[in-house]
C-alpha positions in Angstrom: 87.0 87.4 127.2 90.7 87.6 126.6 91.1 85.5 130.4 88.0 83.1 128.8 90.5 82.6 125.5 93.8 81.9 127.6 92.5 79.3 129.7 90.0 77.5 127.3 92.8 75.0 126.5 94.1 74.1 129.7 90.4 74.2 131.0 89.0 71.8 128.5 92.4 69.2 129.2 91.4 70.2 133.9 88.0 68.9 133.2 88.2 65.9 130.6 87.5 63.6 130.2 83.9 63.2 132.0 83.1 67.7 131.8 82.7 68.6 127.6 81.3 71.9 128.5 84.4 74.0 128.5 86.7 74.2 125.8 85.0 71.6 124.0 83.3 71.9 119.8 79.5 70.5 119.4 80.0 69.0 122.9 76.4 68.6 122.8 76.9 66.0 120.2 80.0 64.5 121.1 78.9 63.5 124.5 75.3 62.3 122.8 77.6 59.8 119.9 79.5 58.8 122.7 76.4 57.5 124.9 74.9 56.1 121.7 78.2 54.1 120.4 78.6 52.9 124.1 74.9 52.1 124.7 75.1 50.3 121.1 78.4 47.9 122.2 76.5 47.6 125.7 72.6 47.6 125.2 71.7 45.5 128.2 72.6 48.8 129.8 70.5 51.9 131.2 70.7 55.4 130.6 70.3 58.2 133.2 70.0 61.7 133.1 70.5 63.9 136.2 69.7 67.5 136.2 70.4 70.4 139.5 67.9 72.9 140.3 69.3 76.1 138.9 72.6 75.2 139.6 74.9 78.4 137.5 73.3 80.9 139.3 73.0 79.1 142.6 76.4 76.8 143.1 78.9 77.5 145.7 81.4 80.0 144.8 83.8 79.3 147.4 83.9 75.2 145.6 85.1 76.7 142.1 87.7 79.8 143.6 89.1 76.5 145.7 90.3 74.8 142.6 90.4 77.3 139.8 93.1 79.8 142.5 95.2 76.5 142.0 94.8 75.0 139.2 94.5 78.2 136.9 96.5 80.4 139.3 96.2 83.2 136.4 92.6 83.4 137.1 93.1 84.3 140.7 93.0 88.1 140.6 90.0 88.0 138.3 87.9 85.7 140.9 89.2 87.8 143.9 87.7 91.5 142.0 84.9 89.7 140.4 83.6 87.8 143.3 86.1 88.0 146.4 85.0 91.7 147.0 83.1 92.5 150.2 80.0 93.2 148.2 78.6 90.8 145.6 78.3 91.9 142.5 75.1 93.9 141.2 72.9 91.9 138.3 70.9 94.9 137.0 68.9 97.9 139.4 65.7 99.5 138.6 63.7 102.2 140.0 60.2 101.4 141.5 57.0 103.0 140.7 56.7 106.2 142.1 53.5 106.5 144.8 50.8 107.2 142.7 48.9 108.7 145.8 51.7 110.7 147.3 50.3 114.2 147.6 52.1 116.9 145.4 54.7 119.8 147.2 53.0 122.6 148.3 53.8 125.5 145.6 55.4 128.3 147.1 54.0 130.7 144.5 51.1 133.2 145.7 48.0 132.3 144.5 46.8 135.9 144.4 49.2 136.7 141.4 47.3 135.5 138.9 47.9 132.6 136.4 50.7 134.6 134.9 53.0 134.5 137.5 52.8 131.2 138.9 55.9 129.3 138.0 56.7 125.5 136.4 55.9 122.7 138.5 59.5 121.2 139.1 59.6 116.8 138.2 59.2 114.8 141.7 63.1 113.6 142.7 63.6 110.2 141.1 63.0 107.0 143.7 65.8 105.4 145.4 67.5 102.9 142.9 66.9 99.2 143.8 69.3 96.4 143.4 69.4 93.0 142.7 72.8 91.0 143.7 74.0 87.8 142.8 75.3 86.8 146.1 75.3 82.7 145.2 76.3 81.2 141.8 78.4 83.2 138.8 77.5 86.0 137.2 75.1 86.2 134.3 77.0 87.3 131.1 80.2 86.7 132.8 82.6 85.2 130.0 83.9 82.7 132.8 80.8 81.7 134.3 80.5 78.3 132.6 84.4 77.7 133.9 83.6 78.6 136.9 80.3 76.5 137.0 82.3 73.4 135.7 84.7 74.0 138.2 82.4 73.6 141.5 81.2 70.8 140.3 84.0 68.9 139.1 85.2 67.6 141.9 81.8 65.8 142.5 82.6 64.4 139.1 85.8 63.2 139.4 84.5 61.1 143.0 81.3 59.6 140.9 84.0 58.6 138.4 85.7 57.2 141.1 83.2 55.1 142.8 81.7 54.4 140.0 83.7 52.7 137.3 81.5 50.5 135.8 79.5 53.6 134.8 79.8 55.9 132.0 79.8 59.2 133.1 79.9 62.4 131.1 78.8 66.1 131.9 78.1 69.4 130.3 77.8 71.9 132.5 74.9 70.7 135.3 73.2 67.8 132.8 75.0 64.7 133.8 74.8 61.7 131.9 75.0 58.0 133.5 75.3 54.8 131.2 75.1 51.8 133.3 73.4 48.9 135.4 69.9 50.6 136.5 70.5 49.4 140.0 74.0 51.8 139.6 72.1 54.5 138.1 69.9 54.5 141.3 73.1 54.5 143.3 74.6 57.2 141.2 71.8 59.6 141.7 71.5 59.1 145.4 75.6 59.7 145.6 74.8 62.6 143.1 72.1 64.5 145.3 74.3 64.0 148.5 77.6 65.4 146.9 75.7 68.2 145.4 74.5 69.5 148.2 77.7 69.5 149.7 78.5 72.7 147.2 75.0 74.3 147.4 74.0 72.3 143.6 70.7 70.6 144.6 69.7 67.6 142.3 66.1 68.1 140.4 64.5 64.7 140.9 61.5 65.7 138.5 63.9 66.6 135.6 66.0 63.5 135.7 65.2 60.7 133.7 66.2 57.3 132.7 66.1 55.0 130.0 66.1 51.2 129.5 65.6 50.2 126.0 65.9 46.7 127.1 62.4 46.9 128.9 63.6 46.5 132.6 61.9 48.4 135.1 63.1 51.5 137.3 65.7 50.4 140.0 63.8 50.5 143.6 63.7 54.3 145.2 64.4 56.1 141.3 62.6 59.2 142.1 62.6 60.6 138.7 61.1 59.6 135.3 61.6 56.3 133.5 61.4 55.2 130.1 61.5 51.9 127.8 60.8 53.9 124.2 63.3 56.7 124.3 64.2 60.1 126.0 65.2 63.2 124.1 68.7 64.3 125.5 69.8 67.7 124.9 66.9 68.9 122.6 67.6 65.7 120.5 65.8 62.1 120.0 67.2 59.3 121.2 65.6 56.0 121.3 64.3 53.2 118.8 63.8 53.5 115.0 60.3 54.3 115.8 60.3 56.4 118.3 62.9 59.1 116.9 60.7 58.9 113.7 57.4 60.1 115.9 59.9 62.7 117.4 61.1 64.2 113.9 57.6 63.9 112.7 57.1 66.0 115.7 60.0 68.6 115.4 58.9 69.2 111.5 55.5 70.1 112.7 57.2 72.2 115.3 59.3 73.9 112.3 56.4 74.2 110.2 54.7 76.4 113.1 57.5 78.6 113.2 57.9 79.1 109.5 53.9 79.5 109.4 53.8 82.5 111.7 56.9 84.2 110.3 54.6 83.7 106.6 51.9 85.3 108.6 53.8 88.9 109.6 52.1 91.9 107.1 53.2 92.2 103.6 55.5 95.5 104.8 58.0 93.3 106.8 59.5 91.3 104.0 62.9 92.2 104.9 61.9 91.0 108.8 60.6 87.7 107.2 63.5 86.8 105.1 65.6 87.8 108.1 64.1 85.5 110.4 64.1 83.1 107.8 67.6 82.9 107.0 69.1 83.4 111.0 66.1 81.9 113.1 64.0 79.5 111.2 67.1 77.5 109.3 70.0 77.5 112.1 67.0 76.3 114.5 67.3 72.8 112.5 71.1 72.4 112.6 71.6 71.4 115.6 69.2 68.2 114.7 71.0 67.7 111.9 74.6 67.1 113.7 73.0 64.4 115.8 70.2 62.4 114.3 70.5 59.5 112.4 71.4 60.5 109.0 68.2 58.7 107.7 65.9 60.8 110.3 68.3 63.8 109.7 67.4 63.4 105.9 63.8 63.2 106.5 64.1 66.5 108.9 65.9 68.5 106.4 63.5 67.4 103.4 60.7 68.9 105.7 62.3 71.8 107.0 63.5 72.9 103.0 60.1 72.2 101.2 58.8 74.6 104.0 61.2 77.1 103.8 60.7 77.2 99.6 57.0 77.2 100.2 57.3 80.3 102.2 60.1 81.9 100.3 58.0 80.9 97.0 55.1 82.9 98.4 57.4 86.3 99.7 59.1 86.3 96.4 57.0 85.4 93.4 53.6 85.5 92.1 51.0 83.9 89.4 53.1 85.5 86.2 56.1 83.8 87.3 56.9 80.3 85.5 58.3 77.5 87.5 61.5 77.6 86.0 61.9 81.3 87.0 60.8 80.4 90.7 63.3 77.3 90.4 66.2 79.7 89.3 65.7 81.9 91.9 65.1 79.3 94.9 68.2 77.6 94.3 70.8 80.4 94.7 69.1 81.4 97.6 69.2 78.1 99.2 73.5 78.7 98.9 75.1 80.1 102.1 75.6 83.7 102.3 79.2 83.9 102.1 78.6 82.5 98.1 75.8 85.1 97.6 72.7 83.3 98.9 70.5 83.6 101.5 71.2 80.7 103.3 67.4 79.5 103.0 66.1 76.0 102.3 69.2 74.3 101.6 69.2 71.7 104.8 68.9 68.8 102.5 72.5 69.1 101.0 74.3 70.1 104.0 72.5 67.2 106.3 75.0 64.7 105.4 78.1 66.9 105.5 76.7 67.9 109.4 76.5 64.4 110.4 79.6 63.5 109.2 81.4 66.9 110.6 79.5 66.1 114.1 
């Protein structure tokens, strides 16, 4: 962590401008404004999303040591122990069922002696320990995988960039987004899959998908999916008026589920409820909030507050309670925690504020 926190600077200014994923606040919503304010100067123009197969835990290692020992020299002696070692390192081991039909050790104890003599059976010696090691890709949980991840692939990057200057290109970590020409979209995925598999990253034809809100069809051998309405891009809506109005019609009903079966736990687990309420249920609708539209954002939070009230209405009060009492009491707890709140069904005020911090 404390290599992670030296680094992040100089990693972040090594990868921009095209890589946000390092280094880089909300770069899940940075890099989606900046493909909407250049789609919206440009809207004769296509949008592409390319996804790898499992690229962290399967890209080349050797690609990311090559430029990190030079570029980030500090690093060096962290990559060699980490993953330079003549082993790879172990992921997690576990010990396999025992043989349930193994026959037990014959008992040395004289069966003529009676039941009082006859000693404890000893436990069976444990199994051999299996292991499981990542010998492609970084390490889960490692604090520098996601440097190390960027860095393998940057260099493909940086040669898109260069063929390809006609085309927006931006990455976080192994999503790469493409705003041009659909015939250069097709042209950027088939460069894409070739220089990928130059550093073991294979390119996931099924999970990439493009975009054309100007209604022209897929460019001639685009193997993956292709849209005129809208795509959702990093958990988030992005398309027409209507079309991101169906999809936050669809995420309330989605937060409406989850509020609904946290309502439903037993009538012992109110502090689990308001828990989950206040750290699952709420934060799961921030995210949204950063990078809707601030009229679908508004819409969003309206739903996702008059649900969380409803249910916090229902944990906290009951038929002798007035509305002004329940009103007095929902509106504290709608204030962050840090001023004494509980951080529940506030979305609506803050919605603005996140769009306009985003």
């Amino acid at each position: 962590m404390a290599l992670a926190r030296t680094v992040r600077a100089a990693a972040a200014e090594l990868l921009a401008p095209a890589r946000l994923g390092v280094g880089v606040s909300i770069a899940c919503e940075r890099l989606l404004h900046e493909v909407e304010a250049h789609h919206a100067l440009h809207p004769e123009l296509a949008v592409g999303q390319l996804d790898f197969r499992n690229a962290f835990n399967l890209v080349s290692r050797d690609a990311a040591r090559a430029m990190l020992s030079r570029a980030l020299p500090l690093l060096s002696a962290y990559l060699t122990s980490v993953y330079g070692g003549e082993e790879a390192p172990t992921v997690y081991g576990w010990a396999p069922d025992a043989d349930a039909g193994a026959e037990a050790p014959p008992s040395d104890v004289d069966s003529d002696a009676g039941d009082a003599a006859e000693a404890p059976s000893l436990p069976p010696p444990p199994p051999a320990r299996l292991e499981l090691r990542a010998e492609r890709g970084t390490q889960q949980g490692d604090p520098l995988g996601p440097l190390l991840h960027a860095a393998a692939l940057q260099l493909l990057l940086q040669r898109l960039c260069a063929a390809y200057p006609d085309v927006l290109l931006r990455a976080l970590q192994d999503d790469v987004v493409a705003v041009g020409a659909p015939a250069d979209l097709h042209s950027v995925m088939q460069a894409t899959a070739a220089g990928g598999a130059a550093i073991d990253a294979e390119l996931a034809p099924a999970k990439c998908v493009g975009w054309s809100p100007s209604g022209a069809p897929a460019p001639a051998g685009w193997s993956g999916e292709w849209a005129t309405e809208g795509i959702t891009q990093f958990s988030v809506p992005l398309g027409g008026h209507a079309w991101v109005d169906a999809a936050v019609l669809r995420l309330a009903a989605e937060q409406g589920a989850l509020v609904g079966a946290i309502a439903a736990l037993p009538p012992e687990q109110l502090q689990s409820q308001l828990l989950l309420l206040r750290q699952c249920a709420g934060p799961r609708a921030n995210y949204w909030l950063r990078a809707l539209p601030l009229s679908a954002g508004a819409r969003l939070a309206g739903a996702v507050d008059a649900d969380a009230r409803a249910v916090l209405g229902r944990l906290l009060f009951d038929a002798g309670d007035s509305a002004a009492t329940r009103e007095a009491a929902l509106e504290p707890a709608a204030l962050p925690t840090a001023m004494g709140g509980l951080d529940i069904g506030g979305r609506s005020r803050i919605a603005p504020a996140a769009a306009l911090a985003s």
